[in-house]
C-alpha positions as a Python dict, from the first residue, in 0.01 Angstrom:
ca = {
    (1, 'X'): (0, 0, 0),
    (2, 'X'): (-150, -212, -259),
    (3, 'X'): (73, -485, -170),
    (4, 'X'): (-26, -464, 188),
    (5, 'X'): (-403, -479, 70),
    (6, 'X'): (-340, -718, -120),
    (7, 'X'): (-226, -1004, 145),
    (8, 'X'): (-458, -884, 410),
    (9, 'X'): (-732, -965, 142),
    (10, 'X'): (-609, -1324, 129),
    (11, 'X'): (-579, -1387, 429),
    (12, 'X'): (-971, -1288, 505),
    (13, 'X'): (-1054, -1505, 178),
    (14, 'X'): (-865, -1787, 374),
    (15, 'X'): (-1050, -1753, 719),
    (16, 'X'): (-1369, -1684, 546),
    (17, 'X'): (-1306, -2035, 354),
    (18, 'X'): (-1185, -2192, 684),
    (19, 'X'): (-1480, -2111, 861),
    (20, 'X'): (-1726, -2241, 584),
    (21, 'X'): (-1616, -2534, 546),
    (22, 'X'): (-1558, -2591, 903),
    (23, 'X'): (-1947, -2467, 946),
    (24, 'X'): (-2055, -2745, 647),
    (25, 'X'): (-1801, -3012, 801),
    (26, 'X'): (-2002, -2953, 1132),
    (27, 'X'): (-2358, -3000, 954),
    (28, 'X'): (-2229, -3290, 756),
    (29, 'X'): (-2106, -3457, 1078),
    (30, 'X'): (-2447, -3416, 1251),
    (31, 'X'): (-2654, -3515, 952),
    (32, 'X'): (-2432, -3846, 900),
    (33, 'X'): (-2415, -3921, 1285),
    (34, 'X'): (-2716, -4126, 1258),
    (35, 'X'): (-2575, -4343, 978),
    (36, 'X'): (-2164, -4343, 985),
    (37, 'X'): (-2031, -4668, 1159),
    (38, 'X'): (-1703, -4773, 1187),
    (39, 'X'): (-1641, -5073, 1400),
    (40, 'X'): (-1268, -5106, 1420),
    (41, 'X'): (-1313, -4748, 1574),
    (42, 'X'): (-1409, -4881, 1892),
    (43, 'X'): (-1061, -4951, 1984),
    (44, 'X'): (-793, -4774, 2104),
    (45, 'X'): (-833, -4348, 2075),
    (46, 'X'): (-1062, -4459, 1721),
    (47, 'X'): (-969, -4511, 1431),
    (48, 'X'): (-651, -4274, 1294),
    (49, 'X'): (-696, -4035, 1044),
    (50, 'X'): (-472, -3904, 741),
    (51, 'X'): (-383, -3554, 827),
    (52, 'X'): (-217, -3516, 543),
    (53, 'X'): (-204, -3233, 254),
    (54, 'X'): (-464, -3317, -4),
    (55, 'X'): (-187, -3252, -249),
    (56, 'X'): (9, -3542, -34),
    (57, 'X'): (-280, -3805, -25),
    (58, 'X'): (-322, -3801, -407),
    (59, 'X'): (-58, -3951, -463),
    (60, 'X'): (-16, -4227, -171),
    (61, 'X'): (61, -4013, 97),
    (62, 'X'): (445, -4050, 11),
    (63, 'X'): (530, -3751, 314),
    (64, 'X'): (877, -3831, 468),
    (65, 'X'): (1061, -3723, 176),
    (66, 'X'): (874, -3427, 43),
    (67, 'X'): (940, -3068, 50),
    (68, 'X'): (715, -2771, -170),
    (69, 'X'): (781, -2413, -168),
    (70, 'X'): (353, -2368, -178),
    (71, 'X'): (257, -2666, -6),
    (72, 'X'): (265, -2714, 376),
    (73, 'X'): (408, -3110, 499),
    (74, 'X'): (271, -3132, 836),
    (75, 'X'): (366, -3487, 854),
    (76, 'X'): (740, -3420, 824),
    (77, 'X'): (798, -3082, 979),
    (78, 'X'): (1151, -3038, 830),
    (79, 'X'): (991, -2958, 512),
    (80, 'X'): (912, -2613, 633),
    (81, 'X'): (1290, -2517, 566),
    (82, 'X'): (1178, -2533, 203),
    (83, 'X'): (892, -2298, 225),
    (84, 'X'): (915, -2023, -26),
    (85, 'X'): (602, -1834, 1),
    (86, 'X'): (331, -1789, 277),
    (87, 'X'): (58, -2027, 280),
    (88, 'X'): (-257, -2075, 401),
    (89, 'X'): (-421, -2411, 362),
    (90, 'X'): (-777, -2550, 457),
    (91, 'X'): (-968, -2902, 327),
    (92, 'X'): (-1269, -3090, 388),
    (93, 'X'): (-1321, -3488, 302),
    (94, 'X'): (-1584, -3706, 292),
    (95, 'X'): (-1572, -4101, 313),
    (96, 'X'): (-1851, -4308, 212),
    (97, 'X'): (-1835, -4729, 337),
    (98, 'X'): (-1964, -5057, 251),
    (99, 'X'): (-1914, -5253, 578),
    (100, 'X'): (-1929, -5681, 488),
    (101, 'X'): (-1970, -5925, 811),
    (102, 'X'): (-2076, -6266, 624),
    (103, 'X'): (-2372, -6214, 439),
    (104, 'X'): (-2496, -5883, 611),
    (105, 'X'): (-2346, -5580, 410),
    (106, 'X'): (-2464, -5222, 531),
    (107, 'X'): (-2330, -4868, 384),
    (108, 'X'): (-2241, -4577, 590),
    (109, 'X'): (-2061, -4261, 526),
    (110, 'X'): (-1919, -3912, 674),
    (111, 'X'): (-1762, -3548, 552),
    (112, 'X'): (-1588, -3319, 797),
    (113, 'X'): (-1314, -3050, 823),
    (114, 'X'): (-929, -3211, 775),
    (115, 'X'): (-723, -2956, 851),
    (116, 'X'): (-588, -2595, 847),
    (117, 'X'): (-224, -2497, 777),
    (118, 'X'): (-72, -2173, 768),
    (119, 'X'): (303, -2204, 598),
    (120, 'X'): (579, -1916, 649),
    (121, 'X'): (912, -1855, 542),
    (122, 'X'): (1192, -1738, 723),
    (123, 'X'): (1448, -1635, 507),
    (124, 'X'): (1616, -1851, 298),
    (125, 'X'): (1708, -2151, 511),
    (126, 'X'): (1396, -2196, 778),
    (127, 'X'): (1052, -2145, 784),
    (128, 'X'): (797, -2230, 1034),
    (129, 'X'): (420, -2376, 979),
    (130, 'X'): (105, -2403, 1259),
    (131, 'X'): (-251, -2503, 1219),
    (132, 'X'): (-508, -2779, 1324),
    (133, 'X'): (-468, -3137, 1249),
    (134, 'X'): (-699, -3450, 1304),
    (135, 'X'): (-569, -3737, 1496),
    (136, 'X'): (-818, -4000, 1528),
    (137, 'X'): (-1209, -4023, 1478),
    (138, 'X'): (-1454, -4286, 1687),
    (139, 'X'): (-1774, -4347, 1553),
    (140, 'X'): (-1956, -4694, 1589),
    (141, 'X'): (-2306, -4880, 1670),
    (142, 'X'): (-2320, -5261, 1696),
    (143, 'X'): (-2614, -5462, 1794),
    (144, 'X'): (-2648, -5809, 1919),
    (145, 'X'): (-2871, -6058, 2048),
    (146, 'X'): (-2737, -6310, 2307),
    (147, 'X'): (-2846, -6545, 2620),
    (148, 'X'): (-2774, -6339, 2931),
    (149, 'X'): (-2689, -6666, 3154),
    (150, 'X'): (-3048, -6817, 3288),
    (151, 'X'): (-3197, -6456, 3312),
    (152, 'X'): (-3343, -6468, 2947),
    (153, 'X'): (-3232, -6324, 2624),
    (154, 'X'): (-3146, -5970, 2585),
    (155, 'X'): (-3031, -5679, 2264),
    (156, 'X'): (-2659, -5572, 2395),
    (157, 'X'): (-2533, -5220, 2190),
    (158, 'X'): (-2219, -5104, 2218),
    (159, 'X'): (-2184, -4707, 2035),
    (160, 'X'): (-1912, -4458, 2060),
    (161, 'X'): (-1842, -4130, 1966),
    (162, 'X'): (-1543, -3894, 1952),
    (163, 'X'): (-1265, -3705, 1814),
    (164, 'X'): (-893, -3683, 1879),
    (165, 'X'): (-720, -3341, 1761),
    (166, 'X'): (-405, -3154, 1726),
    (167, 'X'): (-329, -2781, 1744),
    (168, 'X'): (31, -2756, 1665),
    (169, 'X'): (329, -2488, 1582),
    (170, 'X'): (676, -2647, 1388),
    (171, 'X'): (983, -2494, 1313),
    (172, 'X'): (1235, -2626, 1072),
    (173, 'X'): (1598, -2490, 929),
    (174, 'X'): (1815, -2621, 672),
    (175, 'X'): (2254, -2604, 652),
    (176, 'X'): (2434, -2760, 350),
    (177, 'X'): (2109, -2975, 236),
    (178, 'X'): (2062, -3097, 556),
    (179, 'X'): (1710, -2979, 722),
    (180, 'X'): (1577, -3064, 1061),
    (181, 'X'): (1259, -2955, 1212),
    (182, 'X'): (972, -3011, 1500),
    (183, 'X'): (638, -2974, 1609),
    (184, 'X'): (515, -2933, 1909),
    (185, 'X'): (141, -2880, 2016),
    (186, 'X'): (-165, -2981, 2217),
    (187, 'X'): (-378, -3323, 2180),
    (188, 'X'): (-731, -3250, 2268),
    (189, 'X'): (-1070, -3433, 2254),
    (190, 'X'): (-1336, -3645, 2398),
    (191, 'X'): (-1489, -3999, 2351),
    (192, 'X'): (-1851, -4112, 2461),
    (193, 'X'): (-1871, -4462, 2491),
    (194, 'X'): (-2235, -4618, 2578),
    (195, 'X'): (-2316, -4962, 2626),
    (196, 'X'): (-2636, -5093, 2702),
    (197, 'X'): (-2885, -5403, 2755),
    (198, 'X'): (-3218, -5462, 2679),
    (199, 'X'): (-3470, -5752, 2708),
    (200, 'X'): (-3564, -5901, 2427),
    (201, 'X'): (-3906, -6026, 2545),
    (202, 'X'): (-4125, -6004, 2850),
    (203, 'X'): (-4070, -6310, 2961),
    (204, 'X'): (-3660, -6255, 3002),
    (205, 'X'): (-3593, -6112, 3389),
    (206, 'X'): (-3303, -5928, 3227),
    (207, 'X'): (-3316, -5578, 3382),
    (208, 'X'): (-3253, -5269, 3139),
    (209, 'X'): (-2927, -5132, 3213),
    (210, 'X'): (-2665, -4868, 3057),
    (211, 'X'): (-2342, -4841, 3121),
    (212, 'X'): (-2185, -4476, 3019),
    (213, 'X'): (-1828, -4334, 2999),
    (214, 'X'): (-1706, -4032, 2865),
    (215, 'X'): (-1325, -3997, 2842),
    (216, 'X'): (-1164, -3636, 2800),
    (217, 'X'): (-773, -3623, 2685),
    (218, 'X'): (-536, -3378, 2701),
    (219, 'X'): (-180, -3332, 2672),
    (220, 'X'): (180, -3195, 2490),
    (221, 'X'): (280, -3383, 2225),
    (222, 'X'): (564, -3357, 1971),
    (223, 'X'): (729, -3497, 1662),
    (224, 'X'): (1030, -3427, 1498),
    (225, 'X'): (1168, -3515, 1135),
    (226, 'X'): (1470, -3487, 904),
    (227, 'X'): (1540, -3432, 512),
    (228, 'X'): (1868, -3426, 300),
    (229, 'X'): (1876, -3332, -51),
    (230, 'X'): (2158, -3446, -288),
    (231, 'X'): (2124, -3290, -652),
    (232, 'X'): (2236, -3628, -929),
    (233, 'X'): (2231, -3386, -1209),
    (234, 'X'): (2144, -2983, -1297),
    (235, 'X'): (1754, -3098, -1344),
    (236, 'X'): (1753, -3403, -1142),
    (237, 'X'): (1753, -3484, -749),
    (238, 'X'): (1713, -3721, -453),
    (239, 'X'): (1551, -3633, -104),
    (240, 'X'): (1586, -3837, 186),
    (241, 'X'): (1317, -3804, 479),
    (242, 'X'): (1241, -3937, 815),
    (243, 'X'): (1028, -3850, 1101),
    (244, 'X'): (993, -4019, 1474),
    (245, 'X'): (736, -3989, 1726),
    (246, 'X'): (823, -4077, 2070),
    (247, 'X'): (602, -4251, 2256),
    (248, 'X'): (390, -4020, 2484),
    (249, 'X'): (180, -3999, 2747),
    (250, 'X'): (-160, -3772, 2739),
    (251, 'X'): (-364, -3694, 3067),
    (252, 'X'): (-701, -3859, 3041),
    (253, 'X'): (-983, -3772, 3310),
    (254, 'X'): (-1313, -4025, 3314),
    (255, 'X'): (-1666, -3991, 3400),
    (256, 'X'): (-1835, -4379, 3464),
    (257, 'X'): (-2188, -4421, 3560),
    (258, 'X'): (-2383, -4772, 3561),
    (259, 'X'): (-2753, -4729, 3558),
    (260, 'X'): (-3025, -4998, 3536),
    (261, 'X'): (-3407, -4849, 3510),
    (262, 'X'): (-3675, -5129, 3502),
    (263, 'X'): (-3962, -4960, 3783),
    (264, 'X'): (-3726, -4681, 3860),
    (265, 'X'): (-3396, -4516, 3780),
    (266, 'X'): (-3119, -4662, 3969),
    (267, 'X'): (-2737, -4581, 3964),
    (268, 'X'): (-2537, -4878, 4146),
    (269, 'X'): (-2218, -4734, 4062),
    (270, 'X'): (-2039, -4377, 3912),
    (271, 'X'): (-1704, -4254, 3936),
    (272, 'X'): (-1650, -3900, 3855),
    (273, 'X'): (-1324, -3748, 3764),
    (274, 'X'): (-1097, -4071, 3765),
    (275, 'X'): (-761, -3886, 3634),
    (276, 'X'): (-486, -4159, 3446),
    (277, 'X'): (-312, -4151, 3091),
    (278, 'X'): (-360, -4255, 2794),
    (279, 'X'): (-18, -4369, 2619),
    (280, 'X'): (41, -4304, 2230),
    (281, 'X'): (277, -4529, 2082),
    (282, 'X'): (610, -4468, 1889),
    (283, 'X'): (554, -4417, 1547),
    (284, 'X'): (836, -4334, 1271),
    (285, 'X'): (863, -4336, 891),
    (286, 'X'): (1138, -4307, 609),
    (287, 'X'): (1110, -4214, 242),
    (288, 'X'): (1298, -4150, -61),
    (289, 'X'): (1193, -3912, -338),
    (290, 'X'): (1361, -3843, -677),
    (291, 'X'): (1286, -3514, -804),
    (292, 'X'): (1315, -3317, -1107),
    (293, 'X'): (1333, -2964, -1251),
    (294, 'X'): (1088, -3125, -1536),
    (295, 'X'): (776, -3087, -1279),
    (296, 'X'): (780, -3433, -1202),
    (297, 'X'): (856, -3607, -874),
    (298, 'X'): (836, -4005, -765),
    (299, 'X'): (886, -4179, -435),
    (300, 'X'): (800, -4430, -169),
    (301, 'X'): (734, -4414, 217),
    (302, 'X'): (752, -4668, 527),
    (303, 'X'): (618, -4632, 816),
    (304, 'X'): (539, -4812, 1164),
    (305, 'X'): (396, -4788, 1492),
    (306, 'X'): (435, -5007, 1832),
    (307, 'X'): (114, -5062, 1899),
    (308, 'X'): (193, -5288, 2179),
    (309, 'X'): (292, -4960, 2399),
    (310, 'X'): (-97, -4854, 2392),
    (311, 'X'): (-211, -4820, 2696),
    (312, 'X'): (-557, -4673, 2817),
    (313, 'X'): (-552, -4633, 3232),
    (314, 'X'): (-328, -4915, 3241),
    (315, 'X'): (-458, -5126, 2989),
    (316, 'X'): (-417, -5313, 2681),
    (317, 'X'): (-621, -5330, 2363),
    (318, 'X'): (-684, -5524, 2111),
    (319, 'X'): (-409, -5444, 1894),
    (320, 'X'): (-89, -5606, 1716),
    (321, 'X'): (231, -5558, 1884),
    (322, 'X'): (286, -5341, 1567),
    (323, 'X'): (226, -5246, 1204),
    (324, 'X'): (356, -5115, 887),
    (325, 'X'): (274, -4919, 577),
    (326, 'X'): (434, -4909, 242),
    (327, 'X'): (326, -4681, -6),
    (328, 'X'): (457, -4538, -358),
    (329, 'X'): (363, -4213, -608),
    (330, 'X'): (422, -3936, -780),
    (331, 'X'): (287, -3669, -937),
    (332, 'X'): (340, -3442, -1303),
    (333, 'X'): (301, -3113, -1418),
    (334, 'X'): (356, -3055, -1773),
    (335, 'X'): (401, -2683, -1801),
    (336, 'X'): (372, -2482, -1469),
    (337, 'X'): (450, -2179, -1677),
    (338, 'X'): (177, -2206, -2001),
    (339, 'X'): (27, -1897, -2140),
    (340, 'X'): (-259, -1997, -2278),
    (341, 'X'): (-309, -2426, -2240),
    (342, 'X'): (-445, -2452, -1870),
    (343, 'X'): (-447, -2816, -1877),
    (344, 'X'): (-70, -2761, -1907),
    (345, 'X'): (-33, -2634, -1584),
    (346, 'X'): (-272, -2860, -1422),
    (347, 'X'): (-73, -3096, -1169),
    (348, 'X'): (-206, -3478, -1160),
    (349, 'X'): (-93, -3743, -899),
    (350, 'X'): (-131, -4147, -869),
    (351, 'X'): (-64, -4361, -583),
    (352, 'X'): (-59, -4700, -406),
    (353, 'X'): (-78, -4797, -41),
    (354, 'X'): (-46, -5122, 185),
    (355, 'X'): (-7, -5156, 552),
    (356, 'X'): (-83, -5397, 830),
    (357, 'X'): (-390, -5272, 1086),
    (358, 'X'): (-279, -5146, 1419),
    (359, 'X'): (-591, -5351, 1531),
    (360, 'X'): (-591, -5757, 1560),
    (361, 'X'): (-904, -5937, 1690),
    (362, 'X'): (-937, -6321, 1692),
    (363, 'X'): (-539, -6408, 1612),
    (364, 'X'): (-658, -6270, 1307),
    (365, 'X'): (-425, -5985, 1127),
    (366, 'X'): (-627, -5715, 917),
    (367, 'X'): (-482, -5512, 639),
    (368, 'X'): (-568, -5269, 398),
    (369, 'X'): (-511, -5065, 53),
    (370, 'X'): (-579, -4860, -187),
    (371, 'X'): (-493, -4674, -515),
    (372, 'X'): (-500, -4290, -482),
    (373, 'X'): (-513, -4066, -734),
    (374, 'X'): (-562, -3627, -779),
    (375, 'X'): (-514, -3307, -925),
    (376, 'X'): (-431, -2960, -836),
    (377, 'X'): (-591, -2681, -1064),
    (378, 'X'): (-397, -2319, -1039),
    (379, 'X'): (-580, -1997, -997),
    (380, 'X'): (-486, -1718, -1204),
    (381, 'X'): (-123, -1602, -1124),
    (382, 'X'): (-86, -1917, -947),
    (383, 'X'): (-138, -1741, -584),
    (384, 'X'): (-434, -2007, -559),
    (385, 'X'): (-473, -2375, -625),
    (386, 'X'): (-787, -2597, -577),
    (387, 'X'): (-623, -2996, -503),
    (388, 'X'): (-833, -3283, -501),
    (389, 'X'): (-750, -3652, -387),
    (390, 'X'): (-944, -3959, -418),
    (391, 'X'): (-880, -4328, -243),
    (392, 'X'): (-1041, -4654, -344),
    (393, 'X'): (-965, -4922, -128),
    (394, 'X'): (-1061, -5196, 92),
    (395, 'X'): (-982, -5274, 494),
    (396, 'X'): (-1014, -5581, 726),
    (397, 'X'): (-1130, -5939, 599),
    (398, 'X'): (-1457, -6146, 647),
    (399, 'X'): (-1277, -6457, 812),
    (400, 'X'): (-1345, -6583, 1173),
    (401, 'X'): (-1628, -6387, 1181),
    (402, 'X'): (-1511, -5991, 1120),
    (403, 'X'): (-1554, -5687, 935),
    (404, 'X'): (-1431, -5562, 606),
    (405, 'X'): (-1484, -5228, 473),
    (406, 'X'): (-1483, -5099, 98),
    (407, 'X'): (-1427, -4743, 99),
    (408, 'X'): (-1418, -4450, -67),
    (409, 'X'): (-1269, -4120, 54),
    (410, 'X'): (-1235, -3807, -139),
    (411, 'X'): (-1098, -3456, -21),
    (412, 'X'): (-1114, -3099, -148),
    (413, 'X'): (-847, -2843, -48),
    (414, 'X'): (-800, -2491, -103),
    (415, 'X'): (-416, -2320, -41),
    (416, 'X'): (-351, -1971, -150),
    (417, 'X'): (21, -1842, -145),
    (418, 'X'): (140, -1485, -58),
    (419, 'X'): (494, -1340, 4),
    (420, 'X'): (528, -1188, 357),
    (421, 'X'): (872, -1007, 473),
    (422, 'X'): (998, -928, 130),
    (423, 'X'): (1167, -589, 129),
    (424, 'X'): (1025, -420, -195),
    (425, 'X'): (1240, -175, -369),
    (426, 'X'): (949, 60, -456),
    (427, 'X'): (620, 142, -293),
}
């Protein structure tokens, strides 16, 4: 019976946590929205976020290959097959940005929820994992002052909003070393996109005008992924991983109104409820990991996506026809099993990432990276661990006239660990 209180307990301590950070995320979000800008977000579904564990992110995001028996690996569900104990998983992060376009330079920033994981075993040789996962964020405001023909000159802004989200459920099993494993789950969100013109003076005849869409999306979407583990040596071992994405297409439905307001409100065009797609491209990745029973592990990760199969109602963006992503790390614990020197059983991870952006403007091909870096700091009894991940690095490039962006992000996650469907001898 104690037992039985016991997990019940943490599994109110994990909703309760859940809930407050989702509750400060949500106040965060609205007290940033009048200062976080990202303008490479204004393509495409926004830009795409890093669902993955905090744990993960510390040290480079290296996901294809790894497997924890306390951590949940959304990113490669066949990593649930190594589950070992129940786990329920929540994090916040917050970003802070110095945006450069020639000699302006402006800072803007953001913190909201990341995700929410809950990790179960089933038996020995599967387990299963579901929870809510970020996809993409848009958030942007540009400003500019241009010659509108012989009308007169006028203040054009373009701003978006938006998020792009994931509720999923995976299931993974493992024969001989081999494991395999899916997700499958529901994309959901909504982008507000307003653009809008403004005279500059009153002597331009430019007539004030808005332009307003709101896009809703909706759809299945799945991912699969794949792991084999070959042990070198009794405390060394290697883990392959891969994971594939399809290419898939999500139902979008569009509100469009035109208005222009100079002695009175006028709408010269809308259409309501214009139903089309909105096609996500093929994305897969590959990674190697050497592990061993001396609490350390190393690896490297590459990814890509096909950015050329975007399509939004039928259209193209402004993307490449595809990118990449490299990235290496590893992390070290130097006694998981100390009495009495913590530090000992703290676990700290380094990292390194480069990739290609999905987005290319002017014939001009961004990239970005950064070096990562974290910790994980046990509870007592280890049913608890506090993980933290930081990432310094730098996107996009001042040349032909764009945007590059210095940023910071940092995350805070919480996972606590339980053991459900264990017989117990004695009650």
């Amino acid at each position: 019976m104690h037992h039985i209180s016991a997990k019940y307990l943490l599994l109110v301590i994990f909703i309760t946590s859940v809930l407050s950070a989702a509750a400060q995320s949500s106040n965060l979000d609205r007290q940033s929205s009048t200062r976080e800008n990202s303008p490479y977000s204004r393509y495409g579904v926004g830009e795409m976020r890093n669902a993955a564990n905090i744990s993960l992110r510390g040290m480079g995001s290296v996901t294809s290959a790894y497997s924890s028996g306390t951590n949940v690996n959304a990113e490669n569900p066949a990593s649930y097959a190594g589950l070992r104990l129940t786990t329920y998983e929540a994090s916040i992060e917050a970003n802070t940005k110095t945006v450069v376009s020639g000699v302006d330079k402006y800072k803007t920033g953001n913190g909201t929820l990341n995700y929410m994981n809950i990790g179960i075993p089933l038996g020995k040789y599967a387990g299963m994992a579901l929870g809510y996962r970020p996809i993409s964020r848009t958030f942007y405001l540009l400003n500019d002052t241009s010659l509108v023909d012989s009308f007169g000159k006028a203040i054009k802004s373009y701003s978006g909003e938006g998020t792009l989200s994931q509720g999923y459920i995976g299931f993974a099993g493992n024969y001989k070393g081999i494991s395999l494993g899916f997700n499958f789950g529901y994309v959901f969100g909504t982008t507000e996109i307003i653009n809008s013109m403004e005279p500059l003076d009153i002597t331009s005849k430019v007539i004030s005008s808005r332009f307003y869409r709101k896009t809703r999306i909706g759809g299945i979407y799945w991912d699969a992924g794949a792991m084999y583990e070959h042990s070198i040596t009794k405390k060394l071992g290697l883990r392959g991983g891969a994971t594939l994405h399809i290419s898939q297409g999500l139902k979008a439905t569009r509100d469009e109104y035109w208005i222009s307001y100079k002695f009175q409100t006028d709408t010269p065009y809308q259409n309501v409820g214009n139903v089309s797609k909105v096609t996500i491209p093929t994305r897969y990745s590959a990674g190697i990991q050497l592990v061993s029973t001396d609490h350390w592990t190393v690896g490297v990760d590459y990814s890509a996506a096909q950015w050329g199969q975007f399509r939004s109602y039928g259209l193209t963006d402004s993307f490449a026809q595809s990118n990449y992503r490299i990235a290496v790390g590893g992390e070290f614990c130097p006694n998981p099993d100390a009495k009495t020197q913590y530090l000992s059983k703290v676990t700290y991870r380094l990292g390194f990432y480069y990739g290609t952006d999905p987005v290319m403007l002017r014939n001009t091909q961004l990239n970005y990276y950064a070096v990562t870096g974290g910790f994980s700091l046990p509870f007592k009894k280890n049913i608890a661990r506090l993980h933290t991940s930081i990432e310094i690095g730098r996107r996009g490039t001042t040349a032909n006239g764009l945007f590059k962006e210095n940023f910071v992000r940092v995350g805070l996650g919480l996972s606590l660990n339980d053991k459900w469907f264990i017989k117990r001898k004695y009650d």
